[in-house]
Residue frames as qw, qx, qy, qz and C-alpha x, y, z in Angstrom:
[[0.000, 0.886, 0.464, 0.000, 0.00, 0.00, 0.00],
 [0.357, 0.231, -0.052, 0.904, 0.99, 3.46, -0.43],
 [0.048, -0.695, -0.518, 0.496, 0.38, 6.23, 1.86],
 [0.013, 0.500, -0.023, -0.866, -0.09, 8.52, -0.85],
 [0.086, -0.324, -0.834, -0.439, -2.49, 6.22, -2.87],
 [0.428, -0.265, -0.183, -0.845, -6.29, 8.21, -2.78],
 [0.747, -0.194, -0.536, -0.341, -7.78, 5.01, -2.06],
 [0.680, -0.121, -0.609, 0.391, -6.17, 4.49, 1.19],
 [0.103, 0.122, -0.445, 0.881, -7.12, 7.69, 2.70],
 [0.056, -0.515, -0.818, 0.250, -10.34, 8.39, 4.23],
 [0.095, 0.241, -0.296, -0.920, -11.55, 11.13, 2.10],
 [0.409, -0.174, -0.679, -0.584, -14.66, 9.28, 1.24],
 [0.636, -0.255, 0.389, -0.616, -17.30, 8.03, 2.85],
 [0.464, 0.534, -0.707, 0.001, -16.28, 4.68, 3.32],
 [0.528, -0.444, 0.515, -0.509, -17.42, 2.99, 6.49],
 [0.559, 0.044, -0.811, -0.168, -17.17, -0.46, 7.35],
 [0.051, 0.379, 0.754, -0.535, -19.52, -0.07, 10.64],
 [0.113, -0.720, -0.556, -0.400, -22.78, 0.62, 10.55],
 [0.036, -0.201, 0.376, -0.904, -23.48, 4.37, 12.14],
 [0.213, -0.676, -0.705, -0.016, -26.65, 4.50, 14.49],
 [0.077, 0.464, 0.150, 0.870, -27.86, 8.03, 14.85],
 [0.188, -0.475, -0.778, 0.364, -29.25, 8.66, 18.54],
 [0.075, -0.845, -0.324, 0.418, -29.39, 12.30, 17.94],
 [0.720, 0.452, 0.176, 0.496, -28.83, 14.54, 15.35],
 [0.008, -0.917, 0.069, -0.392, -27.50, 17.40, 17.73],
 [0.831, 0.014, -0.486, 0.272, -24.48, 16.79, 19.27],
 [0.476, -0.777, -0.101, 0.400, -23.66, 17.81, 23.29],
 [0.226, 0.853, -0.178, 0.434, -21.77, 21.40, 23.30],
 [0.632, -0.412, -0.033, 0.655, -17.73, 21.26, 25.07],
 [0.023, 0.975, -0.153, -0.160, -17.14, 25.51, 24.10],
 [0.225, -0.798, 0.489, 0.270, -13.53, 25.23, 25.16],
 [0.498, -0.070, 0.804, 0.317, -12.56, 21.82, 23.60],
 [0.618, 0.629, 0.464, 0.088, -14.55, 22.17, 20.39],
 [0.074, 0.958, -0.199, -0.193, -12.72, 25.83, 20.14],
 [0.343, -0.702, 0.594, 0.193, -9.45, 24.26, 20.38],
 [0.521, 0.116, 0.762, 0.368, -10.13, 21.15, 17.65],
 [0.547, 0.788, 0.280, 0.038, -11.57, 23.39, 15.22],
 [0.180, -0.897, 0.364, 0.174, -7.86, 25.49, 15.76],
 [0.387, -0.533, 0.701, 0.274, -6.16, 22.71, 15.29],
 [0.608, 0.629, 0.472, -0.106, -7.80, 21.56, 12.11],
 [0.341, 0.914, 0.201, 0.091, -7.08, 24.20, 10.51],
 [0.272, -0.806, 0.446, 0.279, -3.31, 23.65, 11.42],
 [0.723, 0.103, 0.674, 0.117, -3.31, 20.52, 10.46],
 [0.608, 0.705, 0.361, 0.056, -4.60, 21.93, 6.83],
 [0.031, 0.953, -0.273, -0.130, -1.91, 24.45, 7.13],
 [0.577, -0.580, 0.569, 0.078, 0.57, 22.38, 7.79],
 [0.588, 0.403, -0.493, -0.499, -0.37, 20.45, 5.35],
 [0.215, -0.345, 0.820, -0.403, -1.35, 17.22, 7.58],
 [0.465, 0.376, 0.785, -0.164, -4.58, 16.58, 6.13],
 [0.076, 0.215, -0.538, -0.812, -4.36, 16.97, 2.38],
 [0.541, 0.352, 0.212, -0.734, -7.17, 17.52, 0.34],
 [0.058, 0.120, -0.917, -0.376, -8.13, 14.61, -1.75],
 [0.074, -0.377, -0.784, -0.488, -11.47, 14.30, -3.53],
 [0.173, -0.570, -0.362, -0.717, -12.65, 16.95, -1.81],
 [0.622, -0.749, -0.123, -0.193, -12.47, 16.30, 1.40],
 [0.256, -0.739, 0.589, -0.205, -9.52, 16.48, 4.35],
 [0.754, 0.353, -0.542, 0.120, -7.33, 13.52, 4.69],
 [0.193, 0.164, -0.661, 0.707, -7.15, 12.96, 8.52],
 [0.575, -0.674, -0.378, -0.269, -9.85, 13.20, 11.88],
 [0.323, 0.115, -0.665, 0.663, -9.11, 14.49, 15.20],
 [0.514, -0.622, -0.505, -0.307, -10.82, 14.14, 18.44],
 [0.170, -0.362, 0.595, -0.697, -11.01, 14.95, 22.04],
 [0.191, -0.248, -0.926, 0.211, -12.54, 12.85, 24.89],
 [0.453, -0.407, -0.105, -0.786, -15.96, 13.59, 26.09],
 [0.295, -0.333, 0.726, -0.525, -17.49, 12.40, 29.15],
 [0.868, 0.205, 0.247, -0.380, -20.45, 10.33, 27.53],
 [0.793, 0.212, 0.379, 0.427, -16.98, 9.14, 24.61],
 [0.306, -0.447, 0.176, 0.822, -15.33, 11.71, 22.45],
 [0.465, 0.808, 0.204, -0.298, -16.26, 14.26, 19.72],
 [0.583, -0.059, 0.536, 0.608, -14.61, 13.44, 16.65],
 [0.285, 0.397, -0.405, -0.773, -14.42, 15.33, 12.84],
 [0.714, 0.419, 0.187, -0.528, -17.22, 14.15, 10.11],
 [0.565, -0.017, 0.588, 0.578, -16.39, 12.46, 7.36],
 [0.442, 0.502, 0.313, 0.675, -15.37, 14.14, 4.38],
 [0.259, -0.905, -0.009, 0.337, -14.55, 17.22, 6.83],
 [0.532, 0.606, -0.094, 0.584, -12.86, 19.85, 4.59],
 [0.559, -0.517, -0.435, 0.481, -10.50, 21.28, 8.00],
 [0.364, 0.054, 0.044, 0.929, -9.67, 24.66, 6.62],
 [0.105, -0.569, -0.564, -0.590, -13.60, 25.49, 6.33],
 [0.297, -0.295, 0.356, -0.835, -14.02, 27.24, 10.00],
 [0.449, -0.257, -0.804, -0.292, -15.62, 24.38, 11.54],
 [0.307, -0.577, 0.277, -0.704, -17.74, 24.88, 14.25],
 [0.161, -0.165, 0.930, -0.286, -18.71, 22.56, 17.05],
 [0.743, 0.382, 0.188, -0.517, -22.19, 21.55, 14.96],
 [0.539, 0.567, -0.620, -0.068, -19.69, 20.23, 12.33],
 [0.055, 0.556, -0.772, 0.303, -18.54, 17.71, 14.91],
 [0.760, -0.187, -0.370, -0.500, -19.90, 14.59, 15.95],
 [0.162, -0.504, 0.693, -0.490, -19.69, 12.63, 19.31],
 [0.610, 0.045, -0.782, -0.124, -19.49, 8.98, 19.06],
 [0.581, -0.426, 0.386, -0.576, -21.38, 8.10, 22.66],
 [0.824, -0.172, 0.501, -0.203, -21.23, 4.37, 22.11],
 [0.317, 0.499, -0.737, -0.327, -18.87, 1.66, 20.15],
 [0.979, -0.015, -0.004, -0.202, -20.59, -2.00, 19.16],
 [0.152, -0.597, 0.725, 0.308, -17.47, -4.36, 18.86],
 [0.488, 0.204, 0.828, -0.187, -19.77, -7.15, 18.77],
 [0.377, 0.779, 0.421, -0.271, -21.78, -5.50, 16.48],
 [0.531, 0.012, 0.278, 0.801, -19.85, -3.47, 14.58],
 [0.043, 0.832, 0.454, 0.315, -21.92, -0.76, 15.10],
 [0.458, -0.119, -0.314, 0.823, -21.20, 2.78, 16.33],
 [0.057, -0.769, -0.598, -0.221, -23.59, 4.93, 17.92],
 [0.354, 0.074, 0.045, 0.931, -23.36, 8.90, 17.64],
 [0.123, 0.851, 0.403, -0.314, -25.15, 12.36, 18.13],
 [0.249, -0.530, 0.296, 0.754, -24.63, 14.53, 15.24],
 [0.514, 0.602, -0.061, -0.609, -26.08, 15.78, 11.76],
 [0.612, 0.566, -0.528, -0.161, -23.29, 13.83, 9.71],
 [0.963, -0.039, -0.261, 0.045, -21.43, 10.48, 9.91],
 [0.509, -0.757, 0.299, 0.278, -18.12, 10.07, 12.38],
 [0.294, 0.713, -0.601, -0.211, -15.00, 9.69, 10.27],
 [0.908, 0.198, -0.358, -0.087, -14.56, 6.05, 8.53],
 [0.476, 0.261, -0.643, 0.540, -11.49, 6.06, 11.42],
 [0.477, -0.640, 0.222, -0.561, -13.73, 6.80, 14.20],
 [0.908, -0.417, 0.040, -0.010, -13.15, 3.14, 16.14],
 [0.608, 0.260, -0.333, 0.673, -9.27, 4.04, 15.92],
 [0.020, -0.512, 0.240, -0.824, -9.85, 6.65, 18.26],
 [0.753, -0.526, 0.174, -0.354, -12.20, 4.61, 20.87],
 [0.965, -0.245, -0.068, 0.062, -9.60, 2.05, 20.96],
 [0.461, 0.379, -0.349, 0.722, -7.04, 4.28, 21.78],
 [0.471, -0.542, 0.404, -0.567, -9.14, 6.31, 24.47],
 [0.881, -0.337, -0.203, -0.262, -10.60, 2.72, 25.62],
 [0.851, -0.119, -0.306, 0.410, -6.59, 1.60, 26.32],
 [0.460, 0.091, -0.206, 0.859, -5.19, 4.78, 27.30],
 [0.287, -0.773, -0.550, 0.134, -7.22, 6.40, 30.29],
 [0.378, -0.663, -0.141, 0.630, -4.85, 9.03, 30.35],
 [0.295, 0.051, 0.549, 0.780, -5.20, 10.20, 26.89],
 [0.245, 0.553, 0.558, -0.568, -7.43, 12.81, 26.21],
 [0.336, 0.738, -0.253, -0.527, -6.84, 13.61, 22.56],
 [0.726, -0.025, 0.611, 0.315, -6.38, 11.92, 19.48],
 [0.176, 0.827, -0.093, -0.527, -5.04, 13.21, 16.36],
 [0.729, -0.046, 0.621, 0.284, -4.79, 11.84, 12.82],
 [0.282, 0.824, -0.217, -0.440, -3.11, 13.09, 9.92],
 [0.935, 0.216, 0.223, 0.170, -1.57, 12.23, 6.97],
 [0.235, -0.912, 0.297, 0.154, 2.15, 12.88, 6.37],
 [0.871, 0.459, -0.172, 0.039, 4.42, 11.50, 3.60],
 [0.299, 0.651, -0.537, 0.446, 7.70, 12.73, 4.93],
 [0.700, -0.350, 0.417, -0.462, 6.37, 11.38, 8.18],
 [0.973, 0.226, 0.006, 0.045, 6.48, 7.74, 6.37],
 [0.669, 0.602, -0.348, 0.262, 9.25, 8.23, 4.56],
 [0.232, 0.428, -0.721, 0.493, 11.69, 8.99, 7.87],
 [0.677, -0.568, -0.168, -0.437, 9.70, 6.69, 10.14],
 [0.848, -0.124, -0.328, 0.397, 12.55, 4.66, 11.41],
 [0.168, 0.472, -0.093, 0.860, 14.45, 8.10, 11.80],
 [0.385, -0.685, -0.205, -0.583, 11.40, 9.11, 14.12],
 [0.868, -0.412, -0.128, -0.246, 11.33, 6.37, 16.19],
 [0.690, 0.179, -0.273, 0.645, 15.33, 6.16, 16.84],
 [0.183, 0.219, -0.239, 0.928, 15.75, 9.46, 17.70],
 [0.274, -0.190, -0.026, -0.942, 12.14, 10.23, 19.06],
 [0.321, -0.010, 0.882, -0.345, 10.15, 7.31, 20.26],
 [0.739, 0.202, -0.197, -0.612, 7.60, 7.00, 17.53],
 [0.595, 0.031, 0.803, 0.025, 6.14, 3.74, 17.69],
 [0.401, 0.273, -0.524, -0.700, 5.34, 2.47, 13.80],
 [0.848, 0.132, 0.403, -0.317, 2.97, -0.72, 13.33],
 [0.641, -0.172, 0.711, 0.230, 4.39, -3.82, 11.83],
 [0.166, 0.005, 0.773, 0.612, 3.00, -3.34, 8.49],
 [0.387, 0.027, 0.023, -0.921, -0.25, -1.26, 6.76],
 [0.151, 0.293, 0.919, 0.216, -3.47, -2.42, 6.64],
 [0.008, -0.549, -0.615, -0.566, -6.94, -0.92, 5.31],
 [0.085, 0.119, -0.397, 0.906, -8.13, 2.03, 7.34],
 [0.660, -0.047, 0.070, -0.746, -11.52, 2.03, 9.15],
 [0.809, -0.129, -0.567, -0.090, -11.40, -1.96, 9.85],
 [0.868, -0.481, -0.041, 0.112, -10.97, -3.96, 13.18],
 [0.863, -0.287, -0.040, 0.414, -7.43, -4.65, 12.64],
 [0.399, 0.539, -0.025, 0.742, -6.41, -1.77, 11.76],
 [0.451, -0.744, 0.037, -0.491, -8.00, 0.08, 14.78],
 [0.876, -0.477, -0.034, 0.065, -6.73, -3.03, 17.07],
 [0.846, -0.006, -0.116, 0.520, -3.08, -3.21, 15.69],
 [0.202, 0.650, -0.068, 0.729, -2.80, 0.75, 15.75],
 [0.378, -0.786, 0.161, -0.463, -3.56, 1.26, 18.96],
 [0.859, -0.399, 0.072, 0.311, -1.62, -1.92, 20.65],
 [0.609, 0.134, -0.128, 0.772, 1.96, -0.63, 18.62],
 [0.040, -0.821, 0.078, -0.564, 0.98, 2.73, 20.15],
 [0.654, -0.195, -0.631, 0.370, 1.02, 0.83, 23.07],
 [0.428, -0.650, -0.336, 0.530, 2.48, 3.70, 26.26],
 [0.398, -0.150, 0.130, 0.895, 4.00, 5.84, 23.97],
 [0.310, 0.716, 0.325, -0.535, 2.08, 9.28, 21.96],
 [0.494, 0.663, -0.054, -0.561, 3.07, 8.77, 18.70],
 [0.667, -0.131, 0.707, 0.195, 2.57, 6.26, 16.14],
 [0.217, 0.487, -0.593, -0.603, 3.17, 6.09, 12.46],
 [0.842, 0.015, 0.533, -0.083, 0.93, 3.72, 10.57],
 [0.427, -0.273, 0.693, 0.512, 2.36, 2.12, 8.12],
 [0.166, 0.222, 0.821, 0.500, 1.57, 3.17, 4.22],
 [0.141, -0.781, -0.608, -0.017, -1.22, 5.24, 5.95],
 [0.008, -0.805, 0.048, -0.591, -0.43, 8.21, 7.87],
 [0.307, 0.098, -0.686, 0.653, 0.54, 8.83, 11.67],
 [0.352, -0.748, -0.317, -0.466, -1.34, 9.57, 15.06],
 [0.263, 0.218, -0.510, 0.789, -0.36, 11.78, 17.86],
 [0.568, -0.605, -0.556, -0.043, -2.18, 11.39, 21.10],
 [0.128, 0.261, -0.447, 0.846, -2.00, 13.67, 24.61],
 [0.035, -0.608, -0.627, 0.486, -4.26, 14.63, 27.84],
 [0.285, 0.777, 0.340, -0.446, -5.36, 17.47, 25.68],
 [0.641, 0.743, 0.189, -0.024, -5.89, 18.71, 21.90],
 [0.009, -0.960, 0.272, 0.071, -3.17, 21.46, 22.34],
 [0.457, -0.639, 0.612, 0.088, -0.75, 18.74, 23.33],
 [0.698, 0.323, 0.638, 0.028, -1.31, 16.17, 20.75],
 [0.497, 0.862, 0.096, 0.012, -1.49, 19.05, 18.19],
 [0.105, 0.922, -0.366, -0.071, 1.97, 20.20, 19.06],
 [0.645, -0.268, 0.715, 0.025, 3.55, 16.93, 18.91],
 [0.706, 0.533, 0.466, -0.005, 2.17, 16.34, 15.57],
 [0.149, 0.986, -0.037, -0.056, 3.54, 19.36, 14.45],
 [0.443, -0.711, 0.513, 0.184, 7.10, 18.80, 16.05],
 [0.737, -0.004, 0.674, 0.039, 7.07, 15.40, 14.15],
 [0.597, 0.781, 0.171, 0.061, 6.05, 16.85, 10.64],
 [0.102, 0.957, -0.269, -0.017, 8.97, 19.34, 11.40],
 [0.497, -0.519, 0.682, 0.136, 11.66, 16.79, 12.76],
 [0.839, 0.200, 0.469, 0.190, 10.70, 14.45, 9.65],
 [0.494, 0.856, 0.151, 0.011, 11.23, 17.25, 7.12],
 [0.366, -0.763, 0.519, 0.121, 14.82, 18.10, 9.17],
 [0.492, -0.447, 0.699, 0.263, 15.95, 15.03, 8.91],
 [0.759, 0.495, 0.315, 0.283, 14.96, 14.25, 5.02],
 [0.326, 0.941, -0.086, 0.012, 16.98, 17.54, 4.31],
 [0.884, 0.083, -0.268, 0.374, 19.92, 15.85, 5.87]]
Protein backbone atom coordinates (compact mmCIF):
# COMPACT_ATOMS: atom_id res chain seq x y z
CA UNK A 1 0.00 0.00 0.00
CA UNK A 2 0.99 3.46 -0.43
CA UNK A 3 0.38 6.23 1.86
CA UNK A 4 -0.09 8.52 -0.85
CA UNK A 5 -2.49 6.22 -2.87
CA UNK A 6 -6.29 8.21 -2.78
CA UNK A 7 -7.78 5.01 -2.06
CA UNK A 8 -6.17 4.49 1.19
CA UNK A 9 -7.12 7.69 2.70
CA UNK A 10 -10.34 8.39 4.23
CA UNK A 11 -11.55 11.13 2.10
CA UNK A 12 -14.66 9.28 1.24
CA UNK A 13 -17.30 8.03 2.85
CA UNK A 14 -16.28 4.68 3.32
CA UNK A 15 -17.42 2.99 6.49
CA UNK A 16 -17.17 -0.46 7.35
CA UNK A 17 -19.52 -0.07 10.64
CA UNK A 18 -22.78 0.62 10.55
CA UNK A 19 -23.48 4.37 12.14
CA UNK A 20 -26.65 4.50 14.49
CA UNK A 21 -27.86 8.03 14.85
CA UNK A 22 -29.25 8.66 18.54
CA UNK A 23 -29.39 12.30 17.94
CA UNK A 24 -28.83 14.54 15.35
CA UNK A 25 -27.50 17.40 17.73
CA UNK A 26 -24.48 16.79 19.27
CA UNK A 27 -23.66 17.81 23.29
CA UNK A 28 -21.77 21.40 23.30
CA UNK A 29 -17.73 21.26 25.07
CA UNK A 30 -17.14 25.51 24.10
CA UNK A 31 -13.53 25.23 25.16
CA UNK A 32 -12.56 21.82 23.60
CA UNK A 33 -14.55 22.17 20.39
CA UNK A 34 -12.72 25.83 20.14
CA UNK A 35 -9.45 24.26 20.38
CA UNK A 36 -10.13 21.15 17.65
CA UNK A 37 -11.57 23.39 15.22
CA UNK A 38 -7.86 25.49 15.76
CA UNK A 39 -6.16 22.71 15.29
CA UNK A 40 -7.80 21.56 12.11
CA UNK A 41 -7.08 24.20 10.51
CA UNK A 42 -3.31 23.65 11.42
CA UNK A 43 -3.31 20.52 10.46
CA UNK A 44 -4.60 21.93 6.83
CA UNK A 45 -1.91 24.45 7.13
CA UNK A 46 0.57 22.38 7.79
CA UNK A 47 -0.37 20.45 5.35
CA UNK A 48 -1.35 17.22 7.58
CA UNK A 49 -4.58 16.58 6.13
CA UNK A 50 -4.36 16.97 2.38
CA UNK A 51 -7.17 17.52 0.34
CA UNK A 52 -8.13 14.61 -1.75
CA UNK A 53 -11.47 14.30 -3.53
CA UNK A 54 -12.65 16.95 -1.81
CA UNK A 55 -12.47 16.30 1.40
CA UNK A 56 -9.52 16.48 4.35
CA UNK A 57 -7.33 13.52 4.69
CA UNK A 58 -7.15 12.96 8.52
CA UNK A 59 -9.85 13.20 11.88
CA UNK A 60 -9.11 14.49 15.20
CA UNK A 61 -10.82 14.14 18.44
CA UNK A 62 -11.01 14.95 22.04
CA UNK A 63 -12.54 12.85 24.89
CA UNK A 64 -15.96 13.59 26.09
CA UNK A 65 -17.49 12.40 29.15
CA UNK A 66 -20.45 10.33 27.53
CA UNK A 67 -16.98 9.14 24.61
CA UNK A 68 -15.33 11.71 22.45
CA UNK A 69 -16.26 14.26 19.72
CA UNK A 70 -14.61 13.44 16.65
CA UNK A 71 -14.42 15.33 12.84
CA UNK A 72 -17.22 14.15 10.11
CA UNK A 73 -16.39 12.46 7.36
CA UNK A 74 -15.37 14.14 4.38
CA UNK A 75 -14.55 17.22 6.83
CA UNK A 76 -12.86 19.85 4.59
CA UNK A 77 -10.50 21.28 8.00
CA UNK A 78 -9.67 24.66 6.62
CA UNK A 79 -13.60 25.49 6.33
CA UNK A 80 -14.02 27.24 10.00
CA UNK A 81 -15.62 24.38 11.54
CA UNK A 82 -17.74 24.88 14.25
CA UNK A 83 -18.71 22.56 17.05
CA UNK A 84 -22.19 21.55 14.96
CA UNK A 85 -19.69 20.23 12.33
CA UNK A 86 -18.54 17.71 14.91
CA UNK A 87 -19.90 14.59 15.95
CA UNK A 88 -19.69 12.63 19.31
CA UNK A 89 -19.49 8.98 19.06
CA UNK A 90 -21.38 8.10 22.66
CA UNK A 91 -21.23 4.37 22.11
CA UNK A 92 -18.87 1.66 20.15
CA UNK A 93 -20.59 -2.00 19.16
CA UNK A 94 -17.47 -4.36 18.86
CA UNK A 95 -19.77 -7.15 18.77
CA UNK A 96 -21.78 -5.50 16.48
CA UNK A 97 -19.85 -3.47 14.58
CA UNK A 98 -21.92 -0.76 15.10
CA UNK A 99 -21.20 2.78 16.33
CA UNK A 100 -23.59 4.93 17.92
CA UNK A 101 -23.36 8.90 17.64
CA UNK A 102 -25.15 12.36 18.13
CA UNK A 103 -24.63 14.53 15.24
CA UNK A 104 -26.08 15.78 11.76
CA UNK A 105 -23.29 13.83 9.71
CA UNK A 106 -21.43 10.48 9.91
CA UNK A 107 -18.12 10.07 12.38
CA UNK A 108 -15.00 9.69 10.27
CA UNK A 109 -14.56 6.05 8.53
CA UNK A 110 -11.49 6.06 11.42
CA UNK A 111 -13.73 6.80 14.20
CA UNK A 112 -13.15 3.14 16.14
CA UNK A 113 -9.27 4.04 15.92
CA UNK A 114 -9.85 6.65 18.26
CA UNK A 115 -12.20 4.61 20.87
CA UNK A 116 -9.60 2.05 20.96
CA UNK A 117 -7.04 4.28 21.78
CA UNK A 118 -9.14 6.31 24.47
CA UNK A 119 -10.60 2.72 25.62
CA UNK A 120 -6.59 1.60 26.32
CA UNK A 121 -5.19 4.78 27.30
CA UNK A 122 -7.22 6.40 30.29
CA UNK A 123 -4.85 9.03 30.35
CA UNK A 124 -5.20 10.20 26.89
CA UNK A 125 -7.43 12.81 26.21
CA UNK A 126 -6.84 13.61 22.56
CA UNK A 127 -6.38 11.92 19.48
CA UNK A 128 -5.04 13.21 16.36
CA UNK A 129 -4.79 11.84 12.82
CA UNK A 130 -3.11 13.09 9.92
CA UNK A 131 -1.57 12.23 6.97
CA UNK A 132 2.15 12.88 6.37
CA UNK A 133 4.42 11.50 3.60
CA UNK A 134 7.70 12.73 4.93
CA UNK A 135 6.37 11.38 8.18
CA UNK A 136 6.48 7.74 6.37
CA UNK A 137 9.25 8.23 4.56
CA UNK A 138 11.69 8.99 7.87
CA UNK A 139 9.70 6.69 10.14
CA UNK A 140 12.55 4.66 11.41
CA UNK A 141 14.45 8.10 11.80
CA UNK A 142 11.40 9.11 14.12
CA UNK A 143 11.33 6.37 16.19
CA UNK A 144 15.33 6.16 16.84
CA UNK A 145 15.75 9.46 17.70
CA UNK A 146 12.14 10.23 19.06
CA UNK A 147 10.15 7.31 20.26
CA UNK A 148 7.60 7.00 17.53
CA UNK A 149 6.14 3.74 17.69
CA UNK A 150 5.34 2.47 13.80
CA UNK A 151 2.97 -0.72 13.33
CA UNK A 152 4.39 -3.82 11.83
CA UNK A 153 3.00 -3.34 8.49
CA UNK A 154 -0.25 -1.26 6.76
CA UNK A 155 -3.47 -2.42 6.64
CA UNK A 156 -6.94 -0.92 5.31
CA UNK A 157 -8.13 2.03 7.34
CA UNK A 158 -11.52 2.03 9.15
CA UNK A 159 -11.40 -1.96 9.85
CA UNK A 160 -10.97 -3.96 13.18
CA UNK A 161 -7.43 -4.65 12.64
CA UNK A 162 -6.41 -1.77 11.76
CA UNK A 163 -8.00 0.08 14.78
CA UNK A 164 -6.73 -3.03 17.07
CA UNK A 165 -3.08 -3.21 15.69
CA UNK A 166 -2.80 0.75 15.75
CA UNK A 167 -3.56 1.26 18.96
CA UNK A 168 -1.62 -1.92 20.65
CA UNK A 169 1.96 -0.63 18.62
CA UNK A 170 0.98 2.73 20.15
CA UNK A 171 1.02 0.83 23.07
CA UNK A 172 2.48 3.70 26.26
CA UNK A 173 4.00 5.84 23.97
CA UNK A 174 2.08 9.28 21.96
CA UNK A 175 3.07 8.77 18.70
CA UNK A 176 2.57 6.26 16.14
CA UNK A 177 3.17 6.09 12.46
CA UNK A 178 0.93 3.72 10.57
CA UNK A 179 2.36 2.12 8.12
CA UNK A 180 1.57 3.17 4.22
CA UNK A 181 -1.22 5.24 5.95
CA UNK A 182 -0.43 8.21 7.87
CA UNK A 183 0.54 8.83 11.67
CA UNK A 184 -1.34 9.57 15.06
CA UNK A 185 -0.36 11.78 17.86
CA UNK A 186 -2.18 11.39 21.10
CA UNK A 187 -2.00 13.67 24.61
CA UNK A 188 -4.26 14.63 27.84
CA UNK A 189 -5.36 17.47 25.68
CA UNK A 190 -5.89 18.71 21.90
CA UNK A 191 -3.17 21.46 22.34
CA UNK A 192 -0.75 18.74 23.33
CA UNK A 193 -1.31 16.17 20.75
CA UNK A 194 -1.49 19.05 18.19
CA UNK A 195 1.97 20.20 19.06
CA UNK A 196 3.55 16.93 18.91
CA UNK A 197 2.17 16.34 15.57
CA UNK A 198 3.54 19.36 14.45
CA UNK A 199 7.10 18.80 16.05
CA UNK A 200 7.07 15.40 14.15
CA UNK A 201 6.05 16.85 10.64
CA UNK A 202 8.97 19.34 11.40
CA UNK A 203 11.66 16.79 12.76
CA UNK A 204 10.70 14.45 9.65
CA UNK A 205 11.23 17.25 7.12
CA UNK A 206 14.82 18.10 9.17
CA UNK A 207 15.95 15.03 8.91
CA UNK A 208 14.96 14.25 5.02
CA UNK A 209 16.98 17.54 4.31
CA UNK A 210 19.92 15.85 5.87
Amino acid sequence: MSGTSEENRECGIRHTFTVKVRDRLPNHYPEEAARLAHWCNVFDAEGLAPVVGGASAGNLSFRTPRGFMITATRSTLKSGLGWRDFVEVVREDLLGWEIHVLGERPPSSDAFLHGRIYAARPDVGAVLHGHDDVVLERADDLARLHGARVTAQARRFGTRMDAEETAEALGDGSFVIRRGHGFAAVGKSVDEAGALAVFMHREAVRLARG
